[in-house]
py3Dmol code that shows the C-alpha trace and the ligand (Angstrom):
import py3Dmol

protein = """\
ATOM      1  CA  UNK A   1      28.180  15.891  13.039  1.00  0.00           C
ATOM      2  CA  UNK A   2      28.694  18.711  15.588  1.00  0.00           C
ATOM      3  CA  UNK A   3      31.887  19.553  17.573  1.00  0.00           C
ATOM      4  CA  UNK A   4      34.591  17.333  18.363  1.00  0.00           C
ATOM      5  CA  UNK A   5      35.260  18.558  21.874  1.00  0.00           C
ATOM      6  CA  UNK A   6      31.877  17.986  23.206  1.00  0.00           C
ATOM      7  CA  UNK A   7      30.649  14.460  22.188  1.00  0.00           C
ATOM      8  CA  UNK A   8      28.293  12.149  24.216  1.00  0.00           C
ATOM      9  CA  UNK A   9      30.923  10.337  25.603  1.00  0.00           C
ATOM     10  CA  UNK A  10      31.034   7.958  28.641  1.00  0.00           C
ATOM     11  CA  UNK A  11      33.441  10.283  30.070  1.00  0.00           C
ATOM     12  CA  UNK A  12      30.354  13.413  29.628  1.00  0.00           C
ATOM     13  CA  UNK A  13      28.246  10.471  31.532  1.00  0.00           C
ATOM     14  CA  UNK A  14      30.884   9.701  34.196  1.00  0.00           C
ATOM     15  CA  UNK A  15      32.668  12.874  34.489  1.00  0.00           C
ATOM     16  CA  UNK A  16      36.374  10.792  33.993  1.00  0.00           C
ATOM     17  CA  UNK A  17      38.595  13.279  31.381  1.00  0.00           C
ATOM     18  CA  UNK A  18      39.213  11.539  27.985  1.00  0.00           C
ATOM     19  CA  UNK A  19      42.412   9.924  27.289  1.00  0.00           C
ATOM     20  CA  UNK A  20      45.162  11.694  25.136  1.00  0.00           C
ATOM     21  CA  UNK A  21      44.630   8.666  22.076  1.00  0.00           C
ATOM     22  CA  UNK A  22      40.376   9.766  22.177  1.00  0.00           C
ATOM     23  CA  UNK A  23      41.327  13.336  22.396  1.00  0.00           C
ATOM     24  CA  UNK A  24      43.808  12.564  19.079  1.00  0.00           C
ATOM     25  CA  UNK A  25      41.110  10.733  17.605  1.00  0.00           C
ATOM     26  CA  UNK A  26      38.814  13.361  17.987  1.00  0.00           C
ATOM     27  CA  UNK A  27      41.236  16.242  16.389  1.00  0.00           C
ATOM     28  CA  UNK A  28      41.582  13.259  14.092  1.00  0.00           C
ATOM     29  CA  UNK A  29      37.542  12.936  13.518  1.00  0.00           C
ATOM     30  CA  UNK A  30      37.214  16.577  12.811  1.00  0.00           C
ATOM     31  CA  UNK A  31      40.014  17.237  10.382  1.00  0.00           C
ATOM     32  CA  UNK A  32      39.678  14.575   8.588  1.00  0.00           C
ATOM     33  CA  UNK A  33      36.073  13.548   8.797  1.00  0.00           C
ATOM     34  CA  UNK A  34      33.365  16.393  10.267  1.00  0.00           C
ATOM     35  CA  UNK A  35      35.405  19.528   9.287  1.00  0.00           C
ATOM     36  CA  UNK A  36      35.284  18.589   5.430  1.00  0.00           C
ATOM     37  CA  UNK A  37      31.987  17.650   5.407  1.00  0.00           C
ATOM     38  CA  UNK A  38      31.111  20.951   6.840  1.00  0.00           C
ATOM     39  CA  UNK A  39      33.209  22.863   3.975  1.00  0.00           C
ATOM     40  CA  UNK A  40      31.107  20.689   1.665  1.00  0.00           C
ATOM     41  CA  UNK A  41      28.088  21.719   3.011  1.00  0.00           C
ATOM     42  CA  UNK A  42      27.023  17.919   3.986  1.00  0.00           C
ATOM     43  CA  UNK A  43      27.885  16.733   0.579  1.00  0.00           C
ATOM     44  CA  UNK A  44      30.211  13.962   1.801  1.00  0.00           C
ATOM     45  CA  UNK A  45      27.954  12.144   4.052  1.00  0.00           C
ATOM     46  CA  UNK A  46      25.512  12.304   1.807  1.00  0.00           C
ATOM     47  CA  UNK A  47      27.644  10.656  -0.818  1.00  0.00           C
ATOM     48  CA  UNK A  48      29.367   8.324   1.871  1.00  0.00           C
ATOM     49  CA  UNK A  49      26.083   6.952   3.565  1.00  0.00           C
ATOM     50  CA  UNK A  50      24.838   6.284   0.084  1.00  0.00           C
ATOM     51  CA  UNK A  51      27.502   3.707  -0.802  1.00  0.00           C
ATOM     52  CA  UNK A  52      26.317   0.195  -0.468  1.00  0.00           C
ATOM     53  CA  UNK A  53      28.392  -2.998   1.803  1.00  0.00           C
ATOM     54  CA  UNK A  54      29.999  -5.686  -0.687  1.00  0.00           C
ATOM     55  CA  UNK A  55      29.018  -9.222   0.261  1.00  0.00           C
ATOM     56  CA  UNK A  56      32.650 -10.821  -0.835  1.00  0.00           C
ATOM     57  CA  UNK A  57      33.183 -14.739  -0.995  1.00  0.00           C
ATOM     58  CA  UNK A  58      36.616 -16.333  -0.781  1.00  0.00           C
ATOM     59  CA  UNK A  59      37.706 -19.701  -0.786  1.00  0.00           C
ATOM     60  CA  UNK A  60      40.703 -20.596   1.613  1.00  0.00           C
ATOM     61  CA  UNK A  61      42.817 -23.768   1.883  1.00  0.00           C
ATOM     62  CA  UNK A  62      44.471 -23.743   4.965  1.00  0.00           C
ATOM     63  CA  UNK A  63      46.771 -26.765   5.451  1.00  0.00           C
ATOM     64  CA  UNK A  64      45.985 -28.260   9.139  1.00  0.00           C
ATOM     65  CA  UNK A  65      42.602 -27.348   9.401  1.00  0.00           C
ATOM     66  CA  UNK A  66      40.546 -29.602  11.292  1.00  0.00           C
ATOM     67  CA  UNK A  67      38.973 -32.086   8.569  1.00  0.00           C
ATOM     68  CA  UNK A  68      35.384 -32.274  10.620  1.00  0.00           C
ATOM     69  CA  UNK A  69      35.397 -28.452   9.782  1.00  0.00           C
ATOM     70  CA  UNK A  70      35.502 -28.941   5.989  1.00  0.00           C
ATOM     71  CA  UNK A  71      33.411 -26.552   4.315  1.00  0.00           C
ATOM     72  CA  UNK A  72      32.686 -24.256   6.877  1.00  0.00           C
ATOM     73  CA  UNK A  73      31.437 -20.990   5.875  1.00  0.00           C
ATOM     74  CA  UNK A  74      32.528 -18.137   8.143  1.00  0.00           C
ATOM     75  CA  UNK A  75      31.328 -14.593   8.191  1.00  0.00           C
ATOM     76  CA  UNK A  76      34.110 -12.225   8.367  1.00  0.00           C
ATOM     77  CA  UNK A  77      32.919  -8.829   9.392  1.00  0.00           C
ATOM     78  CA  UNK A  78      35.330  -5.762  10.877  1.00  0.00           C
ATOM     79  CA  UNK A  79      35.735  -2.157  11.434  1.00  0.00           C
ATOM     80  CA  UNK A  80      32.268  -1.071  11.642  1.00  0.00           C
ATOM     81  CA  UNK A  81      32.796   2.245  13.084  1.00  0.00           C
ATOM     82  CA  UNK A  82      29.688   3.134  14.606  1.00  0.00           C
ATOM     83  CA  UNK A  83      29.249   6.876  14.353  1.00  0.00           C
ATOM     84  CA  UNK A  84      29.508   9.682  12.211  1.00  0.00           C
ATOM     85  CA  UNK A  85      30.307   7.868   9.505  1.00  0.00           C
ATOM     86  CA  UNK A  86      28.167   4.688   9.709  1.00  0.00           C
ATOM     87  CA  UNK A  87      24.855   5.669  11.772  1.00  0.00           C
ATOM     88  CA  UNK A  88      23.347   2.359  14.176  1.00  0.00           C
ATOM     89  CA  UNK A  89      20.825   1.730  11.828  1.00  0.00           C
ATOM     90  CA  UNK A  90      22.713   1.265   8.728  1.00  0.00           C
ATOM     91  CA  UNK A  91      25.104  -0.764  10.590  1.00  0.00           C
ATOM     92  CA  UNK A  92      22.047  -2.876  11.487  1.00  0.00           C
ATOM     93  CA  UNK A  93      21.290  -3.221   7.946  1.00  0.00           C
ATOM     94  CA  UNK A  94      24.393  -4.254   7.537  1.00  0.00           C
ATOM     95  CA  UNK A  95      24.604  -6.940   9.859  1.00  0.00           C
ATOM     96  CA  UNK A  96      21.154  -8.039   8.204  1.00  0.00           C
ATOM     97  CA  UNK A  97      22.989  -8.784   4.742  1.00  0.00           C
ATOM     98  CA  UNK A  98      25.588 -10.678   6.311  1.00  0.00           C
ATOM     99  CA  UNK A  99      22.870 -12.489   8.341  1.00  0.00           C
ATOM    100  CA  UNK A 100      21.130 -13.407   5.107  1.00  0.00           C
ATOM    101  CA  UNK A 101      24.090 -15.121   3.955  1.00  0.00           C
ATOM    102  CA  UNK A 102      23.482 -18.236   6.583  1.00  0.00           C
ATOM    103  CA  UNK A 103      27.370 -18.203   7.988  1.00  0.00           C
ATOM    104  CA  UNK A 104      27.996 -20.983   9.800  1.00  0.00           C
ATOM    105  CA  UNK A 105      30.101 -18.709  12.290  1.00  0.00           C
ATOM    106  CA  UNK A 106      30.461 -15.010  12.965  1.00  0.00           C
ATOM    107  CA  UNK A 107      33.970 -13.543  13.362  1.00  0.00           C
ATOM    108  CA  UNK A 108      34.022  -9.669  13.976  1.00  0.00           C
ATOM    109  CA  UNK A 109      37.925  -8.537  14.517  1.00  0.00           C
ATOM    110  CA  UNK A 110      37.198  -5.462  16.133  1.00  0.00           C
ATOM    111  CA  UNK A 111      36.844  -1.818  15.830  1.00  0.00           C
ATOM    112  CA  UNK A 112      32.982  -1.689  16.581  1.00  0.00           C
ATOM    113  CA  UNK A 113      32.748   1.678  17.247  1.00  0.00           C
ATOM    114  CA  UNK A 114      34.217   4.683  15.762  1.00  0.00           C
ATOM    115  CA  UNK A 115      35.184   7.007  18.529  1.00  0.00           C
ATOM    116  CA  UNK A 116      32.340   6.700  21.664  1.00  0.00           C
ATOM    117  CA  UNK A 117      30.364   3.499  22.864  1.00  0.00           C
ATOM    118  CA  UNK A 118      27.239   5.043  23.893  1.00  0.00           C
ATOM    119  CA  UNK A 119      24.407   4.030  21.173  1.00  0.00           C
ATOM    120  CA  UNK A 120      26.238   1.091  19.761  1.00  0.00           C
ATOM    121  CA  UNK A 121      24.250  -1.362  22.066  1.00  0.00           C
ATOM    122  CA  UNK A 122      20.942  -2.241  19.179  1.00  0.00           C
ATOM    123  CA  UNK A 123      23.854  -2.611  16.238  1.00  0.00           C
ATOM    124  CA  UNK A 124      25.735  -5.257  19.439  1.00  0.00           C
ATOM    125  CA  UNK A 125      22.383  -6.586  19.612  1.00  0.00           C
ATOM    126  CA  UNK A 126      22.080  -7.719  15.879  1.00  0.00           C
ATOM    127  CA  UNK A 127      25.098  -8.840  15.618  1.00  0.00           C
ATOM    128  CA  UNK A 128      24.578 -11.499  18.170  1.00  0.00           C
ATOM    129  CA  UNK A 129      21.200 -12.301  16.881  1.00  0.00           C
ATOM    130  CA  UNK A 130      22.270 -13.912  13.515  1.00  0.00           C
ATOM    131  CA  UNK A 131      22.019 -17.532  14.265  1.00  0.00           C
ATOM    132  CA  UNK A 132      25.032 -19.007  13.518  1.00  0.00           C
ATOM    133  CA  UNK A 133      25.430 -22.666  14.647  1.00  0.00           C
ATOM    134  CA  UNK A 134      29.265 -22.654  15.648  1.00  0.00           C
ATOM    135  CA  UNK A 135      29.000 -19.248  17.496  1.00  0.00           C
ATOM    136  CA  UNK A 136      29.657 -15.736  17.165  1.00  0.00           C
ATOM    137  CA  UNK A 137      32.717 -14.221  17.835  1.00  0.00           C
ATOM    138  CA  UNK A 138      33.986 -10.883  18.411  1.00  0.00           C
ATOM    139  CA  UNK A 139      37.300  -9.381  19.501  1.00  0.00           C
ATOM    140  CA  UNK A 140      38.834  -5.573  20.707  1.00  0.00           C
ATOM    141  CA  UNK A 141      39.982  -3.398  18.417  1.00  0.00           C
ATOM    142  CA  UNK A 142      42.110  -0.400  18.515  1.00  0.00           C
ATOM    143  CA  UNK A 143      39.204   2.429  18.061  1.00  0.00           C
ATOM    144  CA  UNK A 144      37.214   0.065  20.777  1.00  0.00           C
ATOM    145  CA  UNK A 145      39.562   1.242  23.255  1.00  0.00           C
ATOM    146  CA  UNK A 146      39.056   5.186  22.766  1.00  0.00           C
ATOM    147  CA  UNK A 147      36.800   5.509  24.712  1.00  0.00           C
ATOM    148  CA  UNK A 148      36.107   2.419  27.093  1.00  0.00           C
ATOM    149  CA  UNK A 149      36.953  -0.604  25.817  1.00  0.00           C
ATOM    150  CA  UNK A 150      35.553  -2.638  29.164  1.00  0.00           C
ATOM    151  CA  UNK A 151      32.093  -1.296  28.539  1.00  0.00           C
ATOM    152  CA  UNK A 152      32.445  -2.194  24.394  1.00  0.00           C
ATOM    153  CA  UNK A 153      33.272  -5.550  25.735  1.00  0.00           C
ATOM    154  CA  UNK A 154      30.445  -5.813  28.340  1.00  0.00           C
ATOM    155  CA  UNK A 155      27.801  -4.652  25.892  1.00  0.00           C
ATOM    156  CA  UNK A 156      29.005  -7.581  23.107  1.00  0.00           C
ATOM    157  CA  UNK A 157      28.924 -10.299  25.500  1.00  0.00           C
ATOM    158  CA  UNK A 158      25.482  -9.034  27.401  1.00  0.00           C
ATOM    159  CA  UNK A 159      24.286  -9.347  23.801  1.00  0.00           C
ATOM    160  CA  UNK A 160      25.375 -12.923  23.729  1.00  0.00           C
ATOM    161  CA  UNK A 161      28.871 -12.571  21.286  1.00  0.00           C
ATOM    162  CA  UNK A 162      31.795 -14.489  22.842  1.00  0.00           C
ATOM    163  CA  UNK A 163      34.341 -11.814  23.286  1.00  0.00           C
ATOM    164  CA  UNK A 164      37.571 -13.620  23.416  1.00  0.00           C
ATOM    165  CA  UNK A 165      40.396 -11.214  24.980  1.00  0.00           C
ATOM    166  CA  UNK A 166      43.234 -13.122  25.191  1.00  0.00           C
ATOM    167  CA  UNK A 167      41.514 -16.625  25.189  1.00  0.00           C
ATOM    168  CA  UNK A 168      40.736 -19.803  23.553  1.00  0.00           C
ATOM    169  CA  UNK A 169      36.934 -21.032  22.659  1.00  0.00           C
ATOM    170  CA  UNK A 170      36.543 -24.784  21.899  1.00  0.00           C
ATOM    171  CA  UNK A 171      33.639 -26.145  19.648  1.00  0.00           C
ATOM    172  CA  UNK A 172      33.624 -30.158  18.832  1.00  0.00           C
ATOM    173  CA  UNK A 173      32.026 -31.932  15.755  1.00  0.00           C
ATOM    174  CA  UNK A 174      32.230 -35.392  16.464  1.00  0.00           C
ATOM    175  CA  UNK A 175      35.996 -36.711  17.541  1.00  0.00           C
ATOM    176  CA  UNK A 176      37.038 -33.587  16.316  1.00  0.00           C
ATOM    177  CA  UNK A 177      37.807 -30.390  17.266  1.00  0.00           C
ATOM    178  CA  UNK A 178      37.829 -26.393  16.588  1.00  0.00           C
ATOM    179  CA  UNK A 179      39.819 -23.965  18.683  1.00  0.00           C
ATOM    180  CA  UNK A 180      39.278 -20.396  18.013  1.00  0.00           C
ATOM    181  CA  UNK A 181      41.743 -18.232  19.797  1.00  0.00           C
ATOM    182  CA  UNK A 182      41.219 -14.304  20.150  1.00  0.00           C
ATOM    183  CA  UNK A 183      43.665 -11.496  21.251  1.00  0.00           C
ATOM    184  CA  UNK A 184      43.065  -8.078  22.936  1.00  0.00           C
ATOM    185  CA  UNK A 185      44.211  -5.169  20.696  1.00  0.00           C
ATOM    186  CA  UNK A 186      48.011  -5.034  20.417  1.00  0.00           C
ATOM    187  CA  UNK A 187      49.510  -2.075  18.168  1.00  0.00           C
ATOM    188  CA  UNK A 188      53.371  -3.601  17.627  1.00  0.00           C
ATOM    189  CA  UNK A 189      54.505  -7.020  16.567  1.00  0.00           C
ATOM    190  CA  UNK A 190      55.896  -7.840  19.846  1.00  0.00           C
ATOM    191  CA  UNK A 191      52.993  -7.072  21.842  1.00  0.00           C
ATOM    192  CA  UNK A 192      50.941  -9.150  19.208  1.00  0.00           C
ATOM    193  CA  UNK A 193      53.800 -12.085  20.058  1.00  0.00           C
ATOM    194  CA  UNK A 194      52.849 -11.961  23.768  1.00  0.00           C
ATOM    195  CA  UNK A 195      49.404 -11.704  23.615  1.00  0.00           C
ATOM    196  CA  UNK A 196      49.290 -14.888  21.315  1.00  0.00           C
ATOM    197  CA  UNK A 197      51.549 -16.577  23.571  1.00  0.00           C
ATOM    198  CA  UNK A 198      49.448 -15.681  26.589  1.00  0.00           C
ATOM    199  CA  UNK A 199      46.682 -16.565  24.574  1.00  0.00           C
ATOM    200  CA  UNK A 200      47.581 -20.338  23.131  1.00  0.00           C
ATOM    201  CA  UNK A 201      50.522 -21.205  25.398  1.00  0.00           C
ATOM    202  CA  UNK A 202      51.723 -24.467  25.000  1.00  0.00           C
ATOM    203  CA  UNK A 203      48.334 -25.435  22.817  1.00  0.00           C
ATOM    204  CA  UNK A 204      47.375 -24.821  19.379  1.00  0.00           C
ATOM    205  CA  UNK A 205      44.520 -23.295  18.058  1.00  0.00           C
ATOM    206  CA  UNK A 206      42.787 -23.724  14.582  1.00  0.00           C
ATOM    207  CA  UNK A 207      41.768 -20.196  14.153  1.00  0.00           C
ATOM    208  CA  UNK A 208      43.275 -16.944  15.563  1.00  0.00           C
ATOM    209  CA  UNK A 209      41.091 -13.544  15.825  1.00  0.00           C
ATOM    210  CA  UNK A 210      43.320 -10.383  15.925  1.00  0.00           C
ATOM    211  CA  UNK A 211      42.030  -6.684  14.884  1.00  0.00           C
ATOM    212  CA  UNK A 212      45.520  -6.654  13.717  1.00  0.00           C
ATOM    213  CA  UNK A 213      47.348  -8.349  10.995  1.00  0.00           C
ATOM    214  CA  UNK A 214      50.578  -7.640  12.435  1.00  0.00           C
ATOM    215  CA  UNK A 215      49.698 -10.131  14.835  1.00  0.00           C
ATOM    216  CA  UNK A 216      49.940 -13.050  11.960  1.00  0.00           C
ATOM    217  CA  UNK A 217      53.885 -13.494  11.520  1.00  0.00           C
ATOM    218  CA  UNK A 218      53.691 -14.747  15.309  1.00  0.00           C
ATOM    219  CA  UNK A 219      50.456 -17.159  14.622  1.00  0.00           C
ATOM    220  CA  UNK A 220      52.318 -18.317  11.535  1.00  0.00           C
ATOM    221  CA  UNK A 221      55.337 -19.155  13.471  1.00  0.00           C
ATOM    222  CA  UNK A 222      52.973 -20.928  16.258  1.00  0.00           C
ATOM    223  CA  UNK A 223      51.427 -22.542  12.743  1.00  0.00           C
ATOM    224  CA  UNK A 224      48.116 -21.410  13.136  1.00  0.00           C
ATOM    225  CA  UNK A 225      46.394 -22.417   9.968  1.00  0.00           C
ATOM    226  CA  UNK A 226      43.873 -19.461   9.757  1.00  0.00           C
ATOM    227  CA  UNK A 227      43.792 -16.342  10.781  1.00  0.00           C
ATOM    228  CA  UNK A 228      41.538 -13.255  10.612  1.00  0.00           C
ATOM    229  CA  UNK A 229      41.946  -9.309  10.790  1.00  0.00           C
ATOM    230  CA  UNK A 230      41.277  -5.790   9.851  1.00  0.00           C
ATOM    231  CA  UNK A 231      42.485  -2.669  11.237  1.00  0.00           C
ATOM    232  CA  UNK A 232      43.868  -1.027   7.683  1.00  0.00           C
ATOM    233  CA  UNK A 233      40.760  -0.443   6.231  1.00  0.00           C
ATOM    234  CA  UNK A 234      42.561  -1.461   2.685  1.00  0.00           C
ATOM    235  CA  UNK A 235      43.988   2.247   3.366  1.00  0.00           C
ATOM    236  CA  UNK A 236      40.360   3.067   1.507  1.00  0.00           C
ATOM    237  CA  UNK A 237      42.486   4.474  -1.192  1.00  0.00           C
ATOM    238  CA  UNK A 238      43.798   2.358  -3.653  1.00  0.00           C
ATOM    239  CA  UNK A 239      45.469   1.821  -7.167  1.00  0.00           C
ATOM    240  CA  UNK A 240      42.560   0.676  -9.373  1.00  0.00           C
ATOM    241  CA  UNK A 241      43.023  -3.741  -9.213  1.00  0.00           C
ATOM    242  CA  UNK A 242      46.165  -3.265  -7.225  1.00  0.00           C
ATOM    243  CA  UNK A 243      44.332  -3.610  -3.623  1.00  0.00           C
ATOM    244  CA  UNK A 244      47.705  -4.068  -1.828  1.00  0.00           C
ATOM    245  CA  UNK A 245      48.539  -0.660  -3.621  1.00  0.00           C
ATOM    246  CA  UNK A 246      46.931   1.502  -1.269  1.00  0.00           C
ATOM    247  CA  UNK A 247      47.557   4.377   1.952  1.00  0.00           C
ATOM    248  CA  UNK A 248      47.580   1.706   4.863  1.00  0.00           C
ATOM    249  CA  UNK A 249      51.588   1.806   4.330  1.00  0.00           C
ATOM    250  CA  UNK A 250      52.345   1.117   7.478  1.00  0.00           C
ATOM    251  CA  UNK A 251      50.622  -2.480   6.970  1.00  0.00           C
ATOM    252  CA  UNK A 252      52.866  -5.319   4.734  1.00  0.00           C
ATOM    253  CA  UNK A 253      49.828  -7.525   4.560  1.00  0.00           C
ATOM    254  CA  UNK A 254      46.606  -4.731   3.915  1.00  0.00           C
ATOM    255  CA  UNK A 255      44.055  -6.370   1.992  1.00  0.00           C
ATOM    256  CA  UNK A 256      42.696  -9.987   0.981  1.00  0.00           C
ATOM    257  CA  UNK A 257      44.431 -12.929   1.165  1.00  0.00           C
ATOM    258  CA  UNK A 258      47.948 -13.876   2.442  1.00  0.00           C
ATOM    259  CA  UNK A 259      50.030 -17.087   2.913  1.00  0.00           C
ATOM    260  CA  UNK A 260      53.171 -17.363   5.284  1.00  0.00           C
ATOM    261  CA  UNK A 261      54.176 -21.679   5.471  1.00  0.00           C
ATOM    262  CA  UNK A 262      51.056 -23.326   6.311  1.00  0.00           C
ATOM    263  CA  UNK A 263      49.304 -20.458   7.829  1.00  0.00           C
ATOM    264  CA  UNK A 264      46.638 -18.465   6.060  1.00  0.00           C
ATOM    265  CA  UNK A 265      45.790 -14.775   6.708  1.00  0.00           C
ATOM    266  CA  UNK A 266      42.385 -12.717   5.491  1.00  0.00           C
ATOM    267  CA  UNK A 267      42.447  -9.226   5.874  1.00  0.00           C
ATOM    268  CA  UNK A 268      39.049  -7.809   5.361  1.00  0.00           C
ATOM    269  CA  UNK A 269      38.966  -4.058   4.265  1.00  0.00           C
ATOM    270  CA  UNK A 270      36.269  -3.413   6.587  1.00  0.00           C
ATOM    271  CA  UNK A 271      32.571  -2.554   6.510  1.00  0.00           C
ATOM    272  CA  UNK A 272      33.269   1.263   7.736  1.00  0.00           C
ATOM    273  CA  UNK A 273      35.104   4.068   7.286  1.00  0.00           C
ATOM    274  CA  UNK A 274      37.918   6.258   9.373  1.00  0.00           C
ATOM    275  CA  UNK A 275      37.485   9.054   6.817  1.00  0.00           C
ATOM    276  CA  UNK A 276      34.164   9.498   3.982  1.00  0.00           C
ATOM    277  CA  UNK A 277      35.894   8.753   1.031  1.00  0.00           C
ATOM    278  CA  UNK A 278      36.939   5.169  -0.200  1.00  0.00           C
ATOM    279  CA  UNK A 279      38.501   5.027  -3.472  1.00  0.00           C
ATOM    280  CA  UNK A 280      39.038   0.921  -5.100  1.00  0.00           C
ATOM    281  CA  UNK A 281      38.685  -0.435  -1.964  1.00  0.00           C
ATOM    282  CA  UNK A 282      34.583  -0.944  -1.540  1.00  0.00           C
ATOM    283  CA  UNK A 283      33.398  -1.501   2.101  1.00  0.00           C
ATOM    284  CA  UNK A 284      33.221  -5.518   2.673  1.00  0.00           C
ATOM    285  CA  UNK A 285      31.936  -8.066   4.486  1.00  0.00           C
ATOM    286  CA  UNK A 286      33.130 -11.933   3.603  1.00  0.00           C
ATOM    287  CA  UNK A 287      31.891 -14.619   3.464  1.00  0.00           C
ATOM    288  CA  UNK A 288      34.877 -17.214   4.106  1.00  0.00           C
ATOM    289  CA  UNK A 289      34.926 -21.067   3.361  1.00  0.00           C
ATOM    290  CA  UNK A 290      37.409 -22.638   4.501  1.00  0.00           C
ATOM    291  CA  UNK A 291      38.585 -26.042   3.146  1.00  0.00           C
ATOM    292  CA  UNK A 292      41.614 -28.267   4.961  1.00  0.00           C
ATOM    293  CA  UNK A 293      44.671 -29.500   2.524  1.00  0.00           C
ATOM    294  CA  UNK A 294      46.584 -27.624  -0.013  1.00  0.00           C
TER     295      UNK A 294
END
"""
ligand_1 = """\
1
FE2
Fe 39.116 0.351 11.976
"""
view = py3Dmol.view(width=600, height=400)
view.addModel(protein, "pdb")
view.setStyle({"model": 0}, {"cartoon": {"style": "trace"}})
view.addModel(ligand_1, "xyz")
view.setStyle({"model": 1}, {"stick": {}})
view.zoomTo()
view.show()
């Protein structure tokens, strides 16, 4: 809790002045997030940090995937928002329950932390501890960026995550091949568009990383048979068994599982929270296997 003008930001540590999107976030933070839980008197957080972390599975058949890759389990976790809202060592627990699944390959898409990067560094840490035999992955998202994005990105990879920002990771079984592309955050279709293109160029890649899912009519036209994302949170208010039904509005493709030609699209609703109150739409990580054919 306390007041969101005065945080332990890097910019307290360096003495740089916040940007205008972490100083919107922050208003944002406290109307929607520390000022309600003040009026009820702590009530919310209590409630919120008592909700338990979903442990989905979902099969996906993504024409064109490579066939040495059959069968690969992937663990699809997103939007942790260390802070308020999910404290570093329930974030670590967490990780732990994903890590106790035995993914073959870790895929966060981004959003880390919630509003400031100091702290997150033990919950980076675990994340890049769960042995996962075709790597760990992690790429920016928007709420990454609030405050510094370079130093979200140096603490991942000093932990040992691969941060793809606009690049291409290649892992081999046999003859065969995986490419896993990643893009920086990108907030409008057409920046998604060139950051893929930067990204894949004249290539292909197997599987595409992007915090946001309006990033996958571009991979679908570049016939990318998987991709992965967050970002809407499922709009953690939703019609009860109508998922897509929910507040992220400004989001076609919000929640679960999408096709578009070949190309497949998984939108996980997220492990955290933007706001303490999630309505139908149960914080999630997945657990993702991925078969090749229709
Ligand atoms: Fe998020």
């Amino acid at each position: 809790m306390g007041d969101p003008f005065s945080r332990n930001s890097s910019m307290a540590r360096t003495g740089k002045k916040p940007s205008v999107k972490l100083r919107k976030a922050r208003i944002r933070h406290f109307l929607l997030t520390t000022g309600p839980n003040r009026l009820s008197r702590g009530w919310l957080y209590r409630r919120h940090h008592a909700e338990g972390v979903e442990l989905v599975e979902q099969e996906i058949v993504a024409p064109g995937w490579p066939k040495a890759f059959d069968g690969i389990r992937i663990g699809h976790i997103s939007d942790i928002h260390v802070g308020d809202l999910m404290l570093a060592n329930r974030a670590i627990e967490v990780i732990q329950q994903l890590a106790a699944a035995s993914p073959d390959m870790v895929c966060n898409t981004g959003d880390l932390v919630d509003l400031h990067w100091p702290g997150v560094e033990p919950v980076a840490e675990a994340l890049a501890a769960i042995r996962a035999p075709l790597g760990n992955f992690f790429v920016l998202g928007n709420h990454d960026e609030l405050d510094s994005g370079e130093d979200v990105e140096r603490i991942v990879s000093d932990a040992g995550t691969t941060v793809l920002h606009d690049d291409v990771a290649q892992i081999t079984r046999g003859d065969d091949r995986l490419r896993v592309g990643g893009i920086g955050w990108a907030r409008t279709p057409a920046r998604c568009r060139q950051r893929i293109e930067a990204t894949i160029g004249d290539e292909c890649v197997d599987l595409m990383l992007a915090h946001n899912p309006k990033a996958f009519d571009h991979a679908a036209a570049r016939h990318v048979p998987l991709m992965l994302s967050g970002h809407t949170h499922g709009g953690q208010i939703a019609r009860r068994n109508r998922p897509d039904a929910n507040l992220a509005v400004a989001h076609r493709r919000s929640a679960g599982l999408y096709e578009h030609g070949d190309s497949r699209l998984y939108v996980t609703v997220g492990a955290g929270a933007l706001f303490p109150v999630r309505w139908n739409v149960p914080a999630e990580i997945a657990i993702l296997t991925v078969r090749c054919g229709r």
